[in-house]
TORLOMI-928723 format. One record per residue: residue in one letter; x, y, z of N, C-alpha, C, CB in turn. Coordinates in pm, whole numbers, plus 50000, padded with zeros to 5 digits. Glycine has a CB too. Example, Ala and Ser with C-alpha at 12.3 -4.5 7.8 and 13.67 -1.06 7.14 Angstrom:
<markes>
[marke 'A', [51319, 49431, 50780], [51230, 49550, 50780], [51320, 49670, 50780], [51131, 49553, 50905]]
[marke 'S', [51285, 49775, 50708], [51367, 49894, 50714], [51290, 50003, 50787], [51408, 49940, 50572]]
</markes>
This chain:
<markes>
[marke 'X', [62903, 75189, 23972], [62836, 75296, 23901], [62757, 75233, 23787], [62938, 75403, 23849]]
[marke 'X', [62618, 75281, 23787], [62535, 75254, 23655], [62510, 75348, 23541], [62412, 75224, 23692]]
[marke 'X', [62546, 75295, 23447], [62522, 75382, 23368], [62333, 75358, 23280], [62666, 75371, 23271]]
[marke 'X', [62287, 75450, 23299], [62085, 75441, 23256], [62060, 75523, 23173], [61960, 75483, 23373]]
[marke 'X', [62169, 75564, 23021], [62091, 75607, 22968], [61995, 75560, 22874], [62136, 75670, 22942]]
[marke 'X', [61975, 75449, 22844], [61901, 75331, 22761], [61792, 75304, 22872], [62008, 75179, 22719]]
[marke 'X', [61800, 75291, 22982], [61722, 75201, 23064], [61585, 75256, 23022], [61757, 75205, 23230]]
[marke 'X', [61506, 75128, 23058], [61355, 75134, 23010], [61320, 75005, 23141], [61320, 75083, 22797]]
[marke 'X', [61152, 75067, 23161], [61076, 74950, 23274], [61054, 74871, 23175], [60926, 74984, 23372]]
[marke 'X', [61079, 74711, 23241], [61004, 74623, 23210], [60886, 74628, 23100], [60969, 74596, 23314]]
[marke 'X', [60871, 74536, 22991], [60800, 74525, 22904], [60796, 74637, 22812], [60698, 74494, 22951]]
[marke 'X', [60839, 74765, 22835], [60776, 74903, 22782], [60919, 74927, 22641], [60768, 75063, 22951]]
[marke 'X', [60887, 74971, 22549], [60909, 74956, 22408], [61014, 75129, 22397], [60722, 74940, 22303]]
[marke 'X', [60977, 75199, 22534], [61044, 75360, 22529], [61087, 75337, 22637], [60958, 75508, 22517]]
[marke 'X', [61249, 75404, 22504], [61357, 75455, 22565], [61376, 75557, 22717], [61400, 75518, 22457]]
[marke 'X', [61439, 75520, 22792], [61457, 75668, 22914], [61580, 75741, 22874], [61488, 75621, 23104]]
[marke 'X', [61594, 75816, 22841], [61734, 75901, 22891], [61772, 76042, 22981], [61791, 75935, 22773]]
[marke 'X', [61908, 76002, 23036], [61916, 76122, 23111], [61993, 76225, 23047], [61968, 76099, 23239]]
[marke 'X', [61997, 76348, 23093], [61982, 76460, 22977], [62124, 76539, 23062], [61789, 76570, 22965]]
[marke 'X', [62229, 76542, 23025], [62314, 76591, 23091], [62368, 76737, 22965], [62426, 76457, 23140]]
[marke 'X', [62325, 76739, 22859], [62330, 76843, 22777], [62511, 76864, 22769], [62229, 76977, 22842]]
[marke 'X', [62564, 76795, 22763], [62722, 76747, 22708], [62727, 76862, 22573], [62736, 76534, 22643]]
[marke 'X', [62819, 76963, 22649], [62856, 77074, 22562], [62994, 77062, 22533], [62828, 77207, 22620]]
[marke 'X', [63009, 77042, 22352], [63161, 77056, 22319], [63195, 77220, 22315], [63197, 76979, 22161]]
[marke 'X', [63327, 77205, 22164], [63312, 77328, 22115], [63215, 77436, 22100], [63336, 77312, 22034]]
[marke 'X', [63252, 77525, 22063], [63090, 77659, 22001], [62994, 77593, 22105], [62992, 77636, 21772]]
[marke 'X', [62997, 77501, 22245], [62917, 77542, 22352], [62787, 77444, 22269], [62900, 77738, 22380]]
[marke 'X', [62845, 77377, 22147], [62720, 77295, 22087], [62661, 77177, 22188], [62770, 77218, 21942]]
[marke 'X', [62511, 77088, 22187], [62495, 77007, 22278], [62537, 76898, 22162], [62351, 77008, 22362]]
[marke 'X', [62611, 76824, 22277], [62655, 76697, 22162], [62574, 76561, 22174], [62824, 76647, 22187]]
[marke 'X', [62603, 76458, 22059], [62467, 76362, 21998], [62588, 76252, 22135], [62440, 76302, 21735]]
[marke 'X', [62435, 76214, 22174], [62476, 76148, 22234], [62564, 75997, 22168], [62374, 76146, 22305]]
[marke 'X', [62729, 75913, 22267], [62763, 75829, 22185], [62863, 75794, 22337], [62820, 75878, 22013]]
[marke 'X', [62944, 75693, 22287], [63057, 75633, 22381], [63111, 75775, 22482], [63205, 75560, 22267]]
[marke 'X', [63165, 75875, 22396], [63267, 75967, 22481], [63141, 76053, 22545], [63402, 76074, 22375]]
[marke 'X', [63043, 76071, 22519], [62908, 76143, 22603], [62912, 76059, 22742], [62729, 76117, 22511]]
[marke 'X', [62888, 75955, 22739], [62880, 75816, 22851], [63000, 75823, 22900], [62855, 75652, 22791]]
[marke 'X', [63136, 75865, 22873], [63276, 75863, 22956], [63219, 75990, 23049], [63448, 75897, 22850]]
[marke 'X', [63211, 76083, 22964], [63237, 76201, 22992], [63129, 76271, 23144], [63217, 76271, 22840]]
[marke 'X', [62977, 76156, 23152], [62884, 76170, 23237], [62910, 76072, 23354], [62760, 76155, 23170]]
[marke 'X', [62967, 75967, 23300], [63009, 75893, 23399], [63143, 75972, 23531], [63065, 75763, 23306]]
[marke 'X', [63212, 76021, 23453], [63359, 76147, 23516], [63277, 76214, 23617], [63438, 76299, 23377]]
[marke 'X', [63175, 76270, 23521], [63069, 76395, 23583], [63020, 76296, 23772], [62862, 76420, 23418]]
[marke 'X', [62963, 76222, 23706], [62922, 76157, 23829], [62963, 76095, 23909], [62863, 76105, 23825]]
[marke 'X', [63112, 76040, 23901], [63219, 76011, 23998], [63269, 76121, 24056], [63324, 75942, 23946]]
[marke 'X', [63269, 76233, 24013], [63296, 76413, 24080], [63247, 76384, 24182], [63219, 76567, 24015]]
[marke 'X', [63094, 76366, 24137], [62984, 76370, 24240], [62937, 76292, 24356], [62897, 76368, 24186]]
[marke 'X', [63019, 76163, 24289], [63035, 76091, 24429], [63142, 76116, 24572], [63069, 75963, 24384]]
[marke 'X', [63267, 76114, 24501], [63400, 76170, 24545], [63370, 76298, 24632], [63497, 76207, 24414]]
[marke 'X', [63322, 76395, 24564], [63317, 76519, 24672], [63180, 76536, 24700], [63379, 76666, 24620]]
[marke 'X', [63082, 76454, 24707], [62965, 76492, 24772], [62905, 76616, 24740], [62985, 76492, 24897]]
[marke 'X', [62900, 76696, 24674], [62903, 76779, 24598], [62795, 76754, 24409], [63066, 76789, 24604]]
[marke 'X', [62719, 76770, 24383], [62641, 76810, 24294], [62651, 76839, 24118], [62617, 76902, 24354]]
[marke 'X', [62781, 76780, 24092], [62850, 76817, 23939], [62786, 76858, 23878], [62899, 76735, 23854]]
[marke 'X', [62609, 76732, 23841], [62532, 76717, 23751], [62433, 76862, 23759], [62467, 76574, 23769]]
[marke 'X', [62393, 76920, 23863], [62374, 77023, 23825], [62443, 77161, 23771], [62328, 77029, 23890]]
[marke 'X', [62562, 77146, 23830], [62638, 77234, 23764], [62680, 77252, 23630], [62721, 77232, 23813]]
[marke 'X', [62642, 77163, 23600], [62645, 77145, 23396], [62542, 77097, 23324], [62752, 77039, 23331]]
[marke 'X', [62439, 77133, 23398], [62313, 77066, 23324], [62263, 77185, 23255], [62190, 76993, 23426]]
[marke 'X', [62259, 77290, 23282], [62234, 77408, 23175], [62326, 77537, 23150], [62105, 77465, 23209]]
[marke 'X', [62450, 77489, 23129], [62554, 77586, 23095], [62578, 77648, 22934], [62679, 77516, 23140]]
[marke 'X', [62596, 77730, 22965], [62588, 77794, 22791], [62768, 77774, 22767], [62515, 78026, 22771]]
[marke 'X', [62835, 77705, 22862], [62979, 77687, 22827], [63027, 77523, 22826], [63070, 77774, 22940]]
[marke 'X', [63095, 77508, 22733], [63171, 77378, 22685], [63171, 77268, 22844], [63364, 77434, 22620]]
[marke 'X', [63100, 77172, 22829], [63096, 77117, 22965], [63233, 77106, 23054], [63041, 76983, 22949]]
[marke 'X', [63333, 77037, 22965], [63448, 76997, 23018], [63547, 77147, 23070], [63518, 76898, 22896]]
[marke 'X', [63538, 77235, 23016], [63572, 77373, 23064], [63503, 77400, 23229], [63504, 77488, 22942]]
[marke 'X', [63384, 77398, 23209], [63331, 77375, 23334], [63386, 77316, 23476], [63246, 77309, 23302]]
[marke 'X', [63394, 77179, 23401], [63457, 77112, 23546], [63587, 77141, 23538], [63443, 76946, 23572]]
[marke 'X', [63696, 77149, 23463], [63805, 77227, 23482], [63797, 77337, 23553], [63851, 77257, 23382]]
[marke 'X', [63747, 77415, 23566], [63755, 77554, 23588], [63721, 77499, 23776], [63618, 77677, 23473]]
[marke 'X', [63614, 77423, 23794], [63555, 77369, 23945], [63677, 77327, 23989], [63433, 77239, 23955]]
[marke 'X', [63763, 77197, 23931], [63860, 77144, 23971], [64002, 77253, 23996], [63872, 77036, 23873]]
[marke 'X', [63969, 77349, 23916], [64072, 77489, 23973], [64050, 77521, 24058], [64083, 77609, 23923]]
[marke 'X', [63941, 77541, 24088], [63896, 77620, 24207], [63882, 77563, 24338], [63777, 77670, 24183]]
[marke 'X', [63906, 77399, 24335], [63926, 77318, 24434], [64067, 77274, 24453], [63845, 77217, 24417]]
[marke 'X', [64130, 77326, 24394], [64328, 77362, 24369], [64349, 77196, 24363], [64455, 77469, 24553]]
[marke 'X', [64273, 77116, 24255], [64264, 76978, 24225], [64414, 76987, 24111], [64084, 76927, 24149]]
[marke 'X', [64529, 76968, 24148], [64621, 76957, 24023], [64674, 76818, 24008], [64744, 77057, 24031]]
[marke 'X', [64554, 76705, 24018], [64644, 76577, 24058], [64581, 76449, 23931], [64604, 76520, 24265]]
[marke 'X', [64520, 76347, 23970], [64511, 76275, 23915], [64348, 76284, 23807], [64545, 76183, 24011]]
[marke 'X', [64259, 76370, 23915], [64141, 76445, 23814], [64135, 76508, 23704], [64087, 76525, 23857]]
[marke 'X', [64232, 76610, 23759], [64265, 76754, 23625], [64347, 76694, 23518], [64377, 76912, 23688]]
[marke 'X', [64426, 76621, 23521], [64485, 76538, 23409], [64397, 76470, 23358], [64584, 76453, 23439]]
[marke 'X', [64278, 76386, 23397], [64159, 76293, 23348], [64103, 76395, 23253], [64042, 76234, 23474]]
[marke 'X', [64045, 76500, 23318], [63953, 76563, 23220], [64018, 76654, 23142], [63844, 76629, 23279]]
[marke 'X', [64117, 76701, 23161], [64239, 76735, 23046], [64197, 76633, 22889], [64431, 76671, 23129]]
[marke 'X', [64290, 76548, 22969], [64269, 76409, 22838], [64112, 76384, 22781], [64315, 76231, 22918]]
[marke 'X', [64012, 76439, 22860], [63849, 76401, 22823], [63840, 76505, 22737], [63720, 76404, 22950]]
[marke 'X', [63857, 76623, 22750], [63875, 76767, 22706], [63909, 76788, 22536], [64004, 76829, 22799]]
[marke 'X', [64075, 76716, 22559], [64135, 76718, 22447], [64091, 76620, 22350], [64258, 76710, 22469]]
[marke 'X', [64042, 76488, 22369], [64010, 76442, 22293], [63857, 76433, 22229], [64062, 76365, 22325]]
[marke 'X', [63803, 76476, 22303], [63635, 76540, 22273], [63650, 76638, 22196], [63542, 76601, 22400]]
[marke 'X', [63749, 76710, 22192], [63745, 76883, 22154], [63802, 76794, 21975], [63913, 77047, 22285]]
[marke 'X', [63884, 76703, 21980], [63946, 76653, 21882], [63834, 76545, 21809], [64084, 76593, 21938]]
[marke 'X', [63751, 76507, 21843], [63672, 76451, 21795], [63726, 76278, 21793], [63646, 76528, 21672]]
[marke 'X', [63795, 76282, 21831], [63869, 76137, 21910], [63786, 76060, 21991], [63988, 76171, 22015]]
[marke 'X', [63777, 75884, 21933], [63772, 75809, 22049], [63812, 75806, 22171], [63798, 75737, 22031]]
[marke 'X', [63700, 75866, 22295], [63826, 75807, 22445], [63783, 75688, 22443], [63817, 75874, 22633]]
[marke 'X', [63984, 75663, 22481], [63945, 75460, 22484], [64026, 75470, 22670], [64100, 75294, 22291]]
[marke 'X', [64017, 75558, 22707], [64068, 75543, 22883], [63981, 75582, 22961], [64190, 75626, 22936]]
[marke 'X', [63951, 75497, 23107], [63881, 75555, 23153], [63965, 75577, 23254], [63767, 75511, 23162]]
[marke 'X', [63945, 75632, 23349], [63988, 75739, 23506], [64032, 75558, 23540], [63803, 75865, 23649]]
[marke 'X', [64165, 75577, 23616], [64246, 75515, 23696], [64343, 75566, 23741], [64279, 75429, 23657]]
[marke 'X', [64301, 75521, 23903], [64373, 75565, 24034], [64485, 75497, 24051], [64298, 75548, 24156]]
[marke 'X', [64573, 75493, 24021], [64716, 75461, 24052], [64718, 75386, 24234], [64817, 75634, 24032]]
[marke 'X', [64726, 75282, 24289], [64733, 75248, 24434], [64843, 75323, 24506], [64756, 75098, 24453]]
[marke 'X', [64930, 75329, 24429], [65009, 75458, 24563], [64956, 75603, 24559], [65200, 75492, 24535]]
[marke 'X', [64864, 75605, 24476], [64820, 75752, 24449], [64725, 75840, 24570], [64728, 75742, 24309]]
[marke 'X', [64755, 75891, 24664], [64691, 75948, 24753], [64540, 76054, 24731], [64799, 76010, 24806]]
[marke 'X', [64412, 75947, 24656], [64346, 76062, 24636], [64209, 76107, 24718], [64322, 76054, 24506]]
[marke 'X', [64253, 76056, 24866], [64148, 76021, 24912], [64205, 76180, 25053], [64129, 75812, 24948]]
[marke 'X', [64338, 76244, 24993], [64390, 76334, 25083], [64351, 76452, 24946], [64574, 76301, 25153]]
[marke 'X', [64327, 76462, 24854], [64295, 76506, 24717], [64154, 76602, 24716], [64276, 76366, 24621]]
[marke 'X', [64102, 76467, 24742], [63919, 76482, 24780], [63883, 76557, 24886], [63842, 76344, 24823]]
[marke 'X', [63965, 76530, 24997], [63923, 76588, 25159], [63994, 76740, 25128], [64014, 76479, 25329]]
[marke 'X', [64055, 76776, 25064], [64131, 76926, 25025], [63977, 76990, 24955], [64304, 76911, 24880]]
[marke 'X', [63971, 76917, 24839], [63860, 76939, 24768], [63717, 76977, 24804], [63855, 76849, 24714]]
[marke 'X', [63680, 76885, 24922], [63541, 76898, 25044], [63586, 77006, 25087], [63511, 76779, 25181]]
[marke 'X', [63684, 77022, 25193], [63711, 77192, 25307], [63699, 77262, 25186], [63898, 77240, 25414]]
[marke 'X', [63719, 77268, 25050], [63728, 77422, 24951], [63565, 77415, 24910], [63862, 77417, 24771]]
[marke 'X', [63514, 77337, 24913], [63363, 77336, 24870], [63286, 77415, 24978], [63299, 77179, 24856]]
[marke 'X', [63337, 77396, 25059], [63240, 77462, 25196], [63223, 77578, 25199], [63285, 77448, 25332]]
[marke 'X', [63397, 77602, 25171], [63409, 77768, 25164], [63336, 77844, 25019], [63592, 77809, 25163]]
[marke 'X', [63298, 77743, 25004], [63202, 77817, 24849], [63083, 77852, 24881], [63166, 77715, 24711]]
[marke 'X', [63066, 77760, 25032], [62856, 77790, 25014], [62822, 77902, 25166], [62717, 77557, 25053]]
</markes>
């Protein structure tokens, strides 16, 4: 996974960034920093994992981002090694806390039977 929000072409003096509009509390957009970059990176491992679209789903929400994907990960009856991740992303964003963890899969951790639960409930959404 790359993370591009700095990236710039060759020779050129301006910044690129991508605009994921990272909503804390009061639904504010937050300045971008380290836990913005955890928190888009999560977003976009969603999006790899279930094939499925995260980044639009929170690109213009008038609600707290991480509420968001909680609420998705409910609705994909995700109670495993995800919903605890963004729990912990949640709480400590909401706390104004350094995250110093990123998402790790445990090797006996079955989340690849997790995901495929997660895909059949997506379907039934569209």
């Amino acid at each position: 996974m790359i993370d591009l929000d700095f990236a710039k072409r060759l020779n050129s003096n301006i910044l690129m960034r991508s605009n994921y509009n990272i909503r804390g509390k009061h639904s504010l957009i937050a300045n971008y920093d380290t836990n913005t970059d955890i928190i888009k990176m999560f977003i976009s491992t969603l999006s790899f994992l279930y094939k499925y679209n995260f980044e639009e789903l929170v690109s213009e929400p008038q609600f707290p981002t991480l509420d968001i994907i909680l609420d998705m990960l409910q609705k994909l009856e995700n109670n495993g090694i995800l919903m605890s991740y963004c729990k912990y992303l949640k709480d400590y964003y909401d706390k104004g806390l350094l995250i110093d963890q990123y998402l790790e899969i445990p090797s006996n951790y079955n989340i690849e039977k997790e995901i495929n639960h997660g895909i059949s409930r997506l379907r039934n959404f569209k």
